[in-house]
N, C-alpha and C positions, 0 to 999 in steps of 0.2 A: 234175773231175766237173761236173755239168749242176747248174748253179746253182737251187736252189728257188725265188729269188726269178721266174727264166726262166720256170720253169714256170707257178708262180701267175698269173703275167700272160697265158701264152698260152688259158690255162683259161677265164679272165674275158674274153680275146678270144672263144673261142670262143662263148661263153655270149651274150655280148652281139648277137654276129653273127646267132646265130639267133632274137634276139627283133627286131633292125631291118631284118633281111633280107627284101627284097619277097616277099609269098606268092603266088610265081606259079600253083603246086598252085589254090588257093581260084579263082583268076579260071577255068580252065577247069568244063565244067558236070561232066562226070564225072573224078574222080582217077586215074591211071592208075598198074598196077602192074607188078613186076618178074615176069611170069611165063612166060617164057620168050625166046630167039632170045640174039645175038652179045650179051656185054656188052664195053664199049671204058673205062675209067675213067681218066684222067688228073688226076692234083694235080699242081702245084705251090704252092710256099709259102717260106716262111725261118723259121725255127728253130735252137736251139743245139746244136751237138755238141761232144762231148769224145770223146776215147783216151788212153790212160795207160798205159804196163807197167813192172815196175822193168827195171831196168837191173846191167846186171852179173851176173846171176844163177848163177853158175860159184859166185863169191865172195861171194856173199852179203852186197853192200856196203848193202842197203837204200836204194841209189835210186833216185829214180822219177823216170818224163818222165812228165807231165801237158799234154795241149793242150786248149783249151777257145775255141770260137768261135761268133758267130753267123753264119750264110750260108742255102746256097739249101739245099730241103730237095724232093725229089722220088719221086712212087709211079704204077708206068703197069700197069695191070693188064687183060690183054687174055684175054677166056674168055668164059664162055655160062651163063644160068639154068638150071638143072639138075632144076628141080622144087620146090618151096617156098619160091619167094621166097628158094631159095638158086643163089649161083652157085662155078662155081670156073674161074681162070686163072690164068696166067702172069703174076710179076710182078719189075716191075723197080724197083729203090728205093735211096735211098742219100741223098748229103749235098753238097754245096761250101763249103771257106771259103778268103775268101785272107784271105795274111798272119795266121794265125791264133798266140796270144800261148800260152808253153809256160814250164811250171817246171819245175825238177830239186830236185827233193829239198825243195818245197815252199817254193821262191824262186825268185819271177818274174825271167825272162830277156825280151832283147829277141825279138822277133815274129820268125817265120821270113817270108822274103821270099819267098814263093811261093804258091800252090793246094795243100789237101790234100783232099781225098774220097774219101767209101766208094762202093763199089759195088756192089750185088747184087743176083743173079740166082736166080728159083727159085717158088715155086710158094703157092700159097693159095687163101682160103675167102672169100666176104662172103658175110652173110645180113643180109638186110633185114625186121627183127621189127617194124615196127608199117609202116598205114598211113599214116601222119606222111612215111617216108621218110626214117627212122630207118635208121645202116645201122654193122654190125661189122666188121669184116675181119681176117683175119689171113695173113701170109707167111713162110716159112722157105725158106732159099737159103743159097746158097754166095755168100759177100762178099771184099772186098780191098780195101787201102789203097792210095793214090796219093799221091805228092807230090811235083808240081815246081815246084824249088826253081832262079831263072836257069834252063842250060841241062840241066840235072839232073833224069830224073826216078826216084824209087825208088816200085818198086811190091811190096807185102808177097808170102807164100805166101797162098793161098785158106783162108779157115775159115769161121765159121757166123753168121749173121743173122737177126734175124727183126723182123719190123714189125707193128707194131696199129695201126687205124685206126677211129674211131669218128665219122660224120659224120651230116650230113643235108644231103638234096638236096631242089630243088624242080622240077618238072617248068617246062619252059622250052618244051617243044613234044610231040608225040606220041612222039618217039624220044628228045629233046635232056633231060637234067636238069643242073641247077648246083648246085652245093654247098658249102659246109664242113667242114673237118675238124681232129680234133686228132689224129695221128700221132706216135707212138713206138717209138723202133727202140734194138734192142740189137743187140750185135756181140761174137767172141771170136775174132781174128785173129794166126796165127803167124808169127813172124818168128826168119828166121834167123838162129840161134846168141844168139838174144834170149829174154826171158820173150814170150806173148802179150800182144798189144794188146788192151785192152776196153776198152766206151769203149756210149754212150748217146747218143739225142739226141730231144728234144721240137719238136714244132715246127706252125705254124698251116697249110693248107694249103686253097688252093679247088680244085675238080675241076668238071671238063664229063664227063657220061657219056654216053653212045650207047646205047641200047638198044631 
């Protein structure tokens, strides 16, 4: 599971970010808003993820694989204002970690030696509720695991994903805005002749938008 202590820290990153953050908005003479043409929104960031399912679930052994790591944390969402400072696109989002540290049965094992990430695919909303450049978002898609391990890679069946984002941007040019953000994703992915992986992850993230 996604450590608390992770969270609290990325929270107070973010927080802090947008009080030392240059206010580029204020230097131009008028503010400009989201009301209308192509919106282009790219984050990256790093953040923690976890995935967990038991194991053995035929028999009912009550064990469980636990991964839990911090890496790269990514959301590209490509669509258009739609009319009130709302927009809707296409978005893609998901996780990196390598060598990421797993317990069974809640005793830590040594570190798997490879790359594990999620990935998904699938669609959403952002609405941008104050002139600040305050902004919401939300995505739901179809996700899947990855993990290569040496020459080995295993990739899960397809299930369900969804991601929030809650940032603020500053306007950098007529079309260009920068920003921050805090992003959190959930996930519930099938694996064969397995229970479901679930699994969460929090994480810091800046963004360039286009608009």
């Amino acid at each position: 599971m996604i450590q608390s202590g992770r969270a609290r820290v990325l929270v107070l990153s973010f927080a802090a970010l947008i009080l030392v953050f240059p206010q580029l908005a204020e230097a131009q003479d008028a503010p400009r808003e989201h009301d209308g043409g192509i919106l282009i929104r790219l984050s990256l960031g790093v953040g923690s993820a976890s995935a967990s399912r038991d194991l053995d679930p035929a028999e009912d052994a009550g064990e469980k694989f636990e991964m839990d790591e911090v890496g790269g944390n990514h959301n590209l969402a490509i669509g258009g204002i739609v009319g009130g400072k709302v927009a809707l696109h296409a978005t893609v989002f998901g996780w990196t970690v390598r060598n990421p540290n797993y317990d069974l049965d809640g005793r830590s094992q040594q570190q798997i030696s490879g790359v594990a990430s999620l990935n998904a695919l699938g669609g959403g909303a952002t609405w941008y509720f104050t002139r600040h450049n305050f902004y919401l978002s939300g995505s739901v898609g179809i996700a899947w695991l990855s993990l290569k391990e040496d020459r080995r890679v295993l990739d899960t069946s397809t299930g369900g994903a969804v991601d929030l984002t809650f940032g603020k941007e500053w306007w950098a040019s007529d079309r260009w805005g920068l920003g921050v953000a805090i992003g959190l994703q959930g996930y519930n992915i099938p694996s064969a002749g397995e229970d479901d992986f679930q699994g969460g992850s929090a994480s810091l993230r800046f963004s360039a938008t286009f608009n």
